[in-house]
N, CA, C and O atoms as CSV, one atom per row, in Angstrom:
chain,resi,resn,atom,element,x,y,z
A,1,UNK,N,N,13.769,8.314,7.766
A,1,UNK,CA,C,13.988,7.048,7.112
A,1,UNK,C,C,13.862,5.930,8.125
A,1,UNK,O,O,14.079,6.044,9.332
A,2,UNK,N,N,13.585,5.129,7.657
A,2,UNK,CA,C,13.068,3.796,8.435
A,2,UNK,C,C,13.461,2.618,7.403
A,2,UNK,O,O,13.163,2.660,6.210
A,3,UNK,N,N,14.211,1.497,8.050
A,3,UNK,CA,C,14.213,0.114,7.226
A,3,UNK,C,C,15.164,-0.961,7.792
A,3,UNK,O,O,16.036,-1.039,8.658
A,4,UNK,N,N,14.642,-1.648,6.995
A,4,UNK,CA,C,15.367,-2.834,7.345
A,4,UNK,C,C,16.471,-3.566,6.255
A,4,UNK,O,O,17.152,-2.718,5.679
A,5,UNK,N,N,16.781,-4.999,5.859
A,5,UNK,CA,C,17.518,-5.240,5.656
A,5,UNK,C,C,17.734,-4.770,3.871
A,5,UNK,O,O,18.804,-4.426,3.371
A,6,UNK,N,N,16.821,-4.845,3.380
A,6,UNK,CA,C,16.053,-4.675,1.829
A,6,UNK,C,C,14.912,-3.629,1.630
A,6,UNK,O,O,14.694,-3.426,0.436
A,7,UNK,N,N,14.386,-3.147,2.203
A,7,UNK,CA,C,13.359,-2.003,1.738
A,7,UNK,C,C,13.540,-0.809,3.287
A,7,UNK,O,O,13.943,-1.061,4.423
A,8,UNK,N,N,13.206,0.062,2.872
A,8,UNK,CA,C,13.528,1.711,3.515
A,8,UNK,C,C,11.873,2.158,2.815
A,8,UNK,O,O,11.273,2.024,1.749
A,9,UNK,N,N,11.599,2.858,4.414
A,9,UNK,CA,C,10.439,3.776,4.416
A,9,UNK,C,C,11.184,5.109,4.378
A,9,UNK,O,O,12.165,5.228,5.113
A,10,UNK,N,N,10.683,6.478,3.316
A,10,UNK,CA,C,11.147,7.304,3.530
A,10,UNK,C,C,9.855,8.377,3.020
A,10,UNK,O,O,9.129,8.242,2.036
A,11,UNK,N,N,9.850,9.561,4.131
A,11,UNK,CA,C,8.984,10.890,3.624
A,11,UNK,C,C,9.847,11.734,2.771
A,11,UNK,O,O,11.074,11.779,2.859
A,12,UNK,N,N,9.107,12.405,1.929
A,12,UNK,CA,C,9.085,13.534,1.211
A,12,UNK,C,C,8.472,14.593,1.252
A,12,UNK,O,O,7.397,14.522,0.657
A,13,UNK,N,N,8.735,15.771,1.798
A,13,UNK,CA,C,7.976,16.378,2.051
A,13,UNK,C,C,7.062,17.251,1.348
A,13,UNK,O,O,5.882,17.466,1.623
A,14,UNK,N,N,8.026,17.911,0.042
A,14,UNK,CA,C,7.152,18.228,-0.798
A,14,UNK,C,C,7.083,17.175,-2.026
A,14,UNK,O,O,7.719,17.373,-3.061
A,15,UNK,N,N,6.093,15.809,-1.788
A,15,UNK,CA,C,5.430,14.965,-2.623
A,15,UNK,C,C,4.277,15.168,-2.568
A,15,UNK,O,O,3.835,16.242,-2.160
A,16,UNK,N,N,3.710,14.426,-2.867
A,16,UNK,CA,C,2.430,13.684,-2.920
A,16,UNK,C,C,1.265,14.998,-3.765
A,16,UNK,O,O,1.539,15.696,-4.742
A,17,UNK,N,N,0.342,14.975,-3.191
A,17,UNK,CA,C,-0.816,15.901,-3.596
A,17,UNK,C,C,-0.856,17.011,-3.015
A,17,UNK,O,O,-1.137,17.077,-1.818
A,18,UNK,N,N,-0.416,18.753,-4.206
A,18,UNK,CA,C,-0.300,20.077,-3.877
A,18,UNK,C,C,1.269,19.781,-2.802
A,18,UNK,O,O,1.506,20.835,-2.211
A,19,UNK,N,N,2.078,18.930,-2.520
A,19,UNK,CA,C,3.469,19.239,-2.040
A,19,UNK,C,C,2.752,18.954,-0.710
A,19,UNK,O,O,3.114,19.878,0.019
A,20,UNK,N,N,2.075,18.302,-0.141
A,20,UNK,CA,C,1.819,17.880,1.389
A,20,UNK,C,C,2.666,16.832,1.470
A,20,UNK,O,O,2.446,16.485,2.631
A,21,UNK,N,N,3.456,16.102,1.069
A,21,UNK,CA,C,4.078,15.277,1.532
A,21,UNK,C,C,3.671,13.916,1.122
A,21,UNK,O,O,2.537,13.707,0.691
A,22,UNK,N,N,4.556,12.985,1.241
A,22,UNK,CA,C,4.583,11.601,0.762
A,22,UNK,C,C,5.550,10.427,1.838
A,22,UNK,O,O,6.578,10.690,2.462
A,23,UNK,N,N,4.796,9.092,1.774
A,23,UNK,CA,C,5.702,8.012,2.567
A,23,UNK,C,C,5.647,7.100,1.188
A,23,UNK,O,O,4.669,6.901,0.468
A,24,UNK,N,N,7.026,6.597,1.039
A,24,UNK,CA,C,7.166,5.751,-0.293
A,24,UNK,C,C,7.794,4.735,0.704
A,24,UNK,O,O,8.152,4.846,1.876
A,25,UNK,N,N,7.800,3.546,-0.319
A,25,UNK,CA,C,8.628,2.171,-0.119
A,25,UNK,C,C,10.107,2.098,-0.721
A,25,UNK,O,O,10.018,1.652,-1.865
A,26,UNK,N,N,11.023,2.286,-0.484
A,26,UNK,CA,C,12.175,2.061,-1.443
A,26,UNK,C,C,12.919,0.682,-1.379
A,26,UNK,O,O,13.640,0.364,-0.433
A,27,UNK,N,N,12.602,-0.362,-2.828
A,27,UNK,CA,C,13.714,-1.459,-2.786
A,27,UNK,C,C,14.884,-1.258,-2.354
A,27,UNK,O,O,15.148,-0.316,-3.102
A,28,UNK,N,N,16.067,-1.429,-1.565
A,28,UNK,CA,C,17.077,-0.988,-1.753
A,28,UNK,C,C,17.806,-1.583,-2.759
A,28,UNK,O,O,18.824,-0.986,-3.110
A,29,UNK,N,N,17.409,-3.052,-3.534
A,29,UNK,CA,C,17.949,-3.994,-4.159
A,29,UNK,C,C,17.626,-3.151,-5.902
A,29,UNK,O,O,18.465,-3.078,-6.800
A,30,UNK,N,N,16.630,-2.776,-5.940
A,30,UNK,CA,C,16.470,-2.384,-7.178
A,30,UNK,C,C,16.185,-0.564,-7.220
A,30,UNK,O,O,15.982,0.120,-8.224
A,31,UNK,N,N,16.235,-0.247,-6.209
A,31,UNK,CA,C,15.672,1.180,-6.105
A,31,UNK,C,C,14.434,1.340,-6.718
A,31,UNK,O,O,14.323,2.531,-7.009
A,32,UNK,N,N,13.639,0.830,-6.988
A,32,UNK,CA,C,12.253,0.812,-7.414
A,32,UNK,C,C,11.506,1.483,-5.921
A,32,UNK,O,O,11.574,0.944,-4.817
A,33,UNK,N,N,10.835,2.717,-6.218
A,33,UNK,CA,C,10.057,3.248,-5.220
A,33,UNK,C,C,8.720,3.288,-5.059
A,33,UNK,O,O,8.305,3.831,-6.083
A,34,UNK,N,N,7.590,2.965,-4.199
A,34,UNK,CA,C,6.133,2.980,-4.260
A,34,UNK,C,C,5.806,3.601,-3.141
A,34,UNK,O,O,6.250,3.577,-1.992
A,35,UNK,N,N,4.947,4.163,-3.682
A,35,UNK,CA,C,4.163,5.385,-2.997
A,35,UNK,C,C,3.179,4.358,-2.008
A,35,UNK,O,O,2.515,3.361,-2.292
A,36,UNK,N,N,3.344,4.874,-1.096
A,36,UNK,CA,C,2.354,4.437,0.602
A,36,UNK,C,C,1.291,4.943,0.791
A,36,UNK,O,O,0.128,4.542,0.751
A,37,UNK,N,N,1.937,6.184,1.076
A,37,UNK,CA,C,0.427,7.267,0.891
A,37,UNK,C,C,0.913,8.648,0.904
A,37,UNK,O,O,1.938,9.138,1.378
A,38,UNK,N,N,-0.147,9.191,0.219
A,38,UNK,CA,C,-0.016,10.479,-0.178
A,38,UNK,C,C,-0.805,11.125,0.714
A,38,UNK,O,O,-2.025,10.969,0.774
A,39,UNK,N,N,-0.031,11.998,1.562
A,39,UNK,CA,C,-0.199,13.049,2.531
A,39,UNK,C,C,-1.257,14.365,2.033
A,39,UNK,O,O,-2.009,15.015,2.759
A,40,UNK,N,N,-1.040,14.501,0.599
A,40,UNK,CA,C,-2.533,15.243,0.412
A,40,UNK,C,C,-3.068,14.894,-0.238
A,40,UNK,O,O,-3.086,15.351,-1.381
A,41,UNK,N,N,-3.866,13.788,0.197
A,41,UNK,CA,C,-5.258,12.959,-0.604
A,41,UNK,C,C,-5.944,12.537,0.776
A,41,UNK,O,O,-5.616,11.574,1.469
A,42,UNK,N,N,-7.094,13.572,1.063
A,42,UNK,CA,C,-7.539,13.226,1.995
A,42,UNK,C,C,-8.210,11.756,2.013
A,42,UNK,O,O,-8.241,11.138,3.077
A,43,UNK,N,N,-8.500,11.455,1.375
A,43,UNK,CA,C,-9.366,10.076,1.395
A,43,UNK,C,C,-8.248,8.731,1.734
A,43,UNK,O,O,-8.492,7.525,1.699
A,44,UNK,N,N,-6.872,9.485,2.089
A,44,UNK,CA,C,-5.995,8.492,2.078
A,44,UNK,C,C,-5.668,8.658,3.578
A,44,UNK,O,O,-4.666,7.998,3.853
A,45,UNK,N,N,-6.017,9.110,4.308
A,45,UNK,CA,C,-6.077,9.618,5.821
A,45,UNK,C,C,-6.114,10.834,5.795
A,45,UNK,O,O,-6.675,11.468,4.902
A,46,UNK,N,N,-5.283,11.543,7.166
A,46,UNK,CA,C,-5.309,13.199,7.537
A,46,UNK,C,C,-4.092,13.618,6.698
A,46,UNK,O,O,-3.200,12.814,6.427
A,47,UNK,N,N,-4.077,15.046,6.248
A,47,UNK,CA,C,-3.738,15.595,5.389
A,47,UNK,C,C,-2.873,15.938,6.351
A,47,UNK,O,O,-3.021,16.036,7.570
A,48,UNK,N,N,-1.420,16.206,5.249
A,48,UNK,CA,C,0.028,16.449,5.993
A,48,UNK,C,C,0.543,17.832,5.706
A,48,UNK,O,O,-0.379,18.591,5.408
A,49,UNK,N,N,1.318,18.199,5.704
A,49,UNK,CA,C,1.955,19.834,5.587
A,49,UNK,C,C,3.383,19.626,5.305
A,49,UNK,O,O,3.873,20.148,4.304
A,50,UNK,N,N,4.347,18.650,6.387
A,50,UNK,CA,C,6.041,18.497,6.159
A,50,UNK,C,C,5.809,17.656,6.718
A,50,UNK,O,O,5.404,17.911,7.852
A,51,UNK,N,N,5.900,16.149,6.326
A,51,UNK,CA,C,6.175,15.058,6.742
A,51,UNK,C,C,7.776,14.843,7.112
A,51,UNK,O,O,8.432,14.539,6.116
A,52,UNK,N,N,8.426,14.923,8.155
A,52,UNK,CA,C,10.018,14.434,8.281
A,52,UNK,C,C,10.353,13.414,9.186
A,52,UNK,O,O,11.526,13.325,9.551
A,53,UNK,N,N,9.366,12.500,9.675
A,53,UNK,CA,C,10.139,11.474,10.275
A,53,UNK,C,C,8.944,10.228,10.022
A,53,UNK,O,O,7.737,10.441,9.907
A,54,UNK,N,N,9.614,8.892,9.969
A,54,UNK,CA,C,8.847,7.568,10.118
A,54,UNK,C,C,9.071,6.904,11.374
A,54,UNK,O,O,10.237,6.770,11.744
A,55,UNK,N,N,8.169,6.485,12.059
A,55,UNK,CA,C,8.433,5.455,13.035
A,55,UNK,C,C,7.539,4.118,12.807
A,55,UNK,O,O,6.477,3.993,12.197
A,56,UNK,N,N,8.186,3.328,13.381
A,56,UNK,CA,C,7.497,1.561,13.214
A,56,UNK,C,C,7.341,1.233,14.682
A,56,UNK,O,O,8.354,1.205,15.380
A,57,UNK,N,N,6.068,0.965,15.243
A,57,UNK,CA,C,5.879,-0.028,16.876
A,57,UNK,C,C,5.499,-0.925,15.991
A,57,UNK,O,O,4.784,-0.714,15.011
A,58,UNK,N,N,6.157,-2.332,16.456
A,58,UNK,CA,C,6.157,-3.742,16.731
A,58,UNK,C,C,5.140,-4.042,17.026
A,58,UNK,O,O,5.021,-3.444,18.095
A,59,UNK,N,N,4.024,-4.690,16.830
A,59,UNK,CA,C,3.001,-5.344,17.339
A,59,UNK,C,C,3.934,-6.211,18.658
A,59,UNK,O,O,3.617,-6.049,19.836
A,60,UNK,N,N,4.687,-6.803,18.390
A,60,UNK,CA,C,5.412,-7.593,19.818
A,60,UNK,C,C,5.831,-6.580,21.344
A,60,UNK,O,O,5.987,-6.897,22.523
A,61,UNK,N,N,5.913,-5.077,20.497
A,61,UNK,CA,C,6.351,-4.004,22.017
A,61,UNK,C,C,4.871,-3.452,22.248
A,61,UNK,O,O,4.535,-3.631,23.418
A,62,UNK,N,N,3.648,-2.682,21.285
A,62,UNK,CA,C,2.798,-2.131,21.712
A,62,UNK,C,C,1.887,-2.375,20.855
A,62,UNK,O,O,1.391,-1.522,20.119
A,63,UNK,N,N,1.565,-3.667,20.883
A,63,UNK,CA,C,0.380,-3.909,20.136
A,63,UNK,C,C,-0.759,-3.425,19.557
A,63,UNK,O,O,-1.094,-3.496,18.375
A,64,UNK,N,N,-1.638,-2.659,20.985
A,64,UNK,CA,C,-2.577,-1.991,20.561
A,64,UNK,C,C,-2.318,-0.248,20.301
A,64,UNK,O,O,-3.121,0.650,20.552
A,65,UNK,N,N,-0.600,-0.089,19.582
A,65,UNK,CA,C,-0.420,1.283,18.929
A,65,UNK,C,C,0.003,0.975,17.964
A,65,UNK,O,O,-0.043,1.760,17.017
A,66,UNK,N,N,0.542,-0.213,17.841
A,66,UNK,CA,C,1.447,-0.975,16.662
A,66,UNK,C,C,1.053,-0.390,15.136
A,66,UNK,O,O,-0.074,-0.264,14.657
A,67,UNK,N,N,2.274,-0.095,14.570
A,67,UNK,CA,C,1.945,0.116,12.877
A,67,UNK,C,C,2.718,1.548,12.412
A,67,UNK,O,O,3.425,2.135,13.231
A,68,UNK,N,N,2.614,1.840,11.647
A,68,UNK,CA,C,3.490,2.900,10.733
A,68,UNK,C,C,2.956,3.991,10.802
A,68,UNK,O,O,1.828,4.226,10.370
A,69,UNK,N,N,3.981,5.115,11.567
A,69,UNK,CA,C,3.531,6.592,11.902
A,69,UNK,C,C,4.274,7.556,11.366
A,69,UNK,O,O,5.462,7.237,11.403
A,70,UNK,N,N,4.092,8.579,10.893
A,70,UNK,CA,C,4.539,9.651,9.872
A,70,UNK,C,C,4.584,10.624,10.799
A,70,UNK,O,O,3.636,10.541,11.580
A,71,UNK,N,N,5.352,11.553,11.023
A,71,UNK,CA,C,5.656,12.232,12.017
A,71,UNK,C,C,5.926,13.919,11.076
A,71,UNK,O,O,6.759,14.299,10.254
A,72,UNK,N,N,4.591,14.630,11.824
A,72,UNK,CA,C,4.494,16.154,10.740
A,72,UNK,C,C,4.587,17.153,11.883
A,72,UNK,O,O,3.600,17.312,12.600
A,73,UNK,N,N,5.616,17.783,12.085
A,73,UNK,CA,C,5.392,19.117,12.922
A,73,UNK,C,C,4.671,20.186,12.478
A,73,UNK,O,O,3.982,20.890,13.215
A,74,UNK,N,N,4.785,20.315,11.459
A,74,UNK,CA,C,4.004,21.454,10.907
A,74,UNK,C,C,2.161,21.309,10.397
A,74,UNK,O,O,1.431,22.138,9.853
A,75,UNK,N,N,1.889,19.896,10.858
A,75,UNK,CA,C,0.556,19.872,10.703
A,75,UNK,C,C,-0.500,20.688,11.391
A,75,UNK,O,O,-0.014,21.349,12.308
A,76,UNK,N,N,-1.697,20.836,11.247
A,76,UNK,CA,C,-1.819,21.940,12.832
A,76,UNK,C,C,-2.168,20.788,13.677
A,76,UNK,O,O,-2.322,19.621,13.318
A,77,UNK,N,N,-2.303,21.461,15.242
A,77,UNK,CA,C,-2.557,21.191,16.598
A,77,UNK,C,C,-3.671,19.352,16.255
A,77,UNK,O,O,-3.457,18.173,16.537
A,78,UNK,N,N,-4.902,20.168,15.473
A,78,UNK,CA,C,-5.953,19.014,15.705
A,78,UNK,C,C,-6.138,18.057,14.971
A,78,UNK,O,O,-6.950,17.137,15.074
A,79,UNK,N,N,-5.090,18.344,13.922
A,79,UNK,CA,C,-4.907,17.262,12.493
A,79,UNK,C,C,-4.402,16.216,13.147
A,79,UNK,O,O,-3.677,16.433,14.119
A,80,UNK,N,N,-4.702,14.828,12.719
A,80,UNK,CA,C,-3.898,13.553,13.285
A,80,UNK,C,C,-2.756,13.322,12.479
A,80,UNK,O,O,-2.161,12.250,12.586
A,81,UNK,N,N,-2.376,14.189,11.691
A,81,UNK,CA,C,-1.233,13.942,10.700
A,81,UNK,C,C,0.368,14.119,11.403
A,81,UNK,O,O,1.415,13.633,10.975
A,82,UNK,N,N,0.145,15.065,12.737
A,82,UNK,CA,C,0.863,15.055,13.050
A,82,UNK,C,C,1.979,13.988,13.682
A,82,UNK,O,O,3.200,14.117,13.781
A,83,UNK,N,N,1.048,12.812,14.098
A,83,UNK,CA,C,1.412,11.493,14.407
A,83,UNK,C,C,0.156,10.784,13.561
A,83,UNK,O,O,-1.021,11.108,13.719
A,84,UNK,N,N,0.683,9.630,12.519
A,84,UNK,CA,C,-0.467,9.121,12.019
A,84,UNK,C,C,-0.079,8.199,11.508
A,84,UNK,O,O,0.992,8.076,10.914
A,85,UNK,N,N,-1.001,7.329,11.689
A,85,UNK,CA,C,-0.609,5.822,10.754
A,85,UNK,C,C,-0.848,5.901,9.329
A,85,UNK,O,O,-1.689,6.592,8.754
A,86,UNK,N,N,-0.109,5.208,8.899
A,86,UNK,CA,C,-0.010,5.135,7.512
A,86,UNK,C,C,-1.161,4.117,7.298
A,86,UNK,O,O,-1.513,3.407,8.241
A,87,UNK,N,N,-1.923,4.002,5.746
A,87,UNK,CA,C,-2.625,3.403,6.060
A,87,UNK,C,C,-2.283,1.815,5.035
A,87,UNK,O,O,-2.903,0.772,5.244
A,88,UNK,N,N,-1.427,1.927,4.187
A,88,UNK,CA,C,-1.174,0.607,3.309
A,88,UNK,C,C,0.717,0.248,3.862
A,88,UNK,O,O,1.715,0.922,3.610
A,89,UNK,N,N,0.602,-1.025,4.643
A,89,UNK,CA,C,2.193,-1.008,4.712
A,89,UNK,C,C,2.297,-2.508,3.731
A,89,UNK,O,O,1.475,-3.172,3.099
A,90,UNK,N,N,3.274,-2.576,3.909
A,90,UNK,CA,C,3.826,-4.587,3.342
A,90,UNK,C,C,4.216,-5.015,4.665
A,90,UNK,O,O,4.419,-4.403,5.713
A,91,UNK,N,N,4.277,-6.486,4.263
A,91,UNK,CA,C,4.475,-7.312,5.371
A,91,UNK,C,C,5.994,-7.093,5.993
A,91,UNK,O,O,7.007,-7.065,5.295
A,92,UNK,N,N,5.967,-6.930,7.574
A,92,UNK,CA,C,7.066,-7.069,7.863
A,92,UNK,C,C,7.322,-5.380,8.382
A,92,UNK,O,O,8.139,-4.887,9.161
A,93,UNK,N,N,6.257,-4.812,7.584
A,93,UNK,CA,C,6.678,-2.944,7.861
A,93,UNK,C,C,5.759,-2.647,9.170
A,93,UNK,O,O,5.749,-1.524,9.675
């Protein structure tokens, strides 16, 4: 889980497409949840296996790594899923 004052990034692991996993948006104000990306839809990046952690770099700490990473141990070795950017965030994520 990842968030700030009003919305929370959170994986699921068995979501998205065939149970590869999912990163949603959660309002915390309304609990209304939206799907980020789905971990098995390849056309939505690299395909996931157990998504269990989110991280956020700051464009202000590491600019040129900066952005929203999904963190899969169980992806294999050469998949980028294992560390991977997400590819649709909102402002501020």
């Amino acid at each position: 889980m990842l968030g700030g004052n009003d919305r929370w990034l959170i994986t699921d692991a068995n979501g998205g497409t065939d149970g590869r996993g999912a990163l949603y948006e959660v309002d915390l104000t309304s609990g209304a949840r939206t799907l980020v990306s789905d971990l098995g839809n390849p056309q939505q990046g690299p395909l996931g296996l157990y998504p269990e952690d989110v991280l956020y770099i700051s464009p202000a700490l590491l600019a040129p790594i900066s952005g929203t990473l999904v963190v899969d141990p169980l992806a294999a070795p050469t998949n980028s899923a294992r560390c991977s950017r997400s590819g649709r965030m909102g402002a501020g994520l």
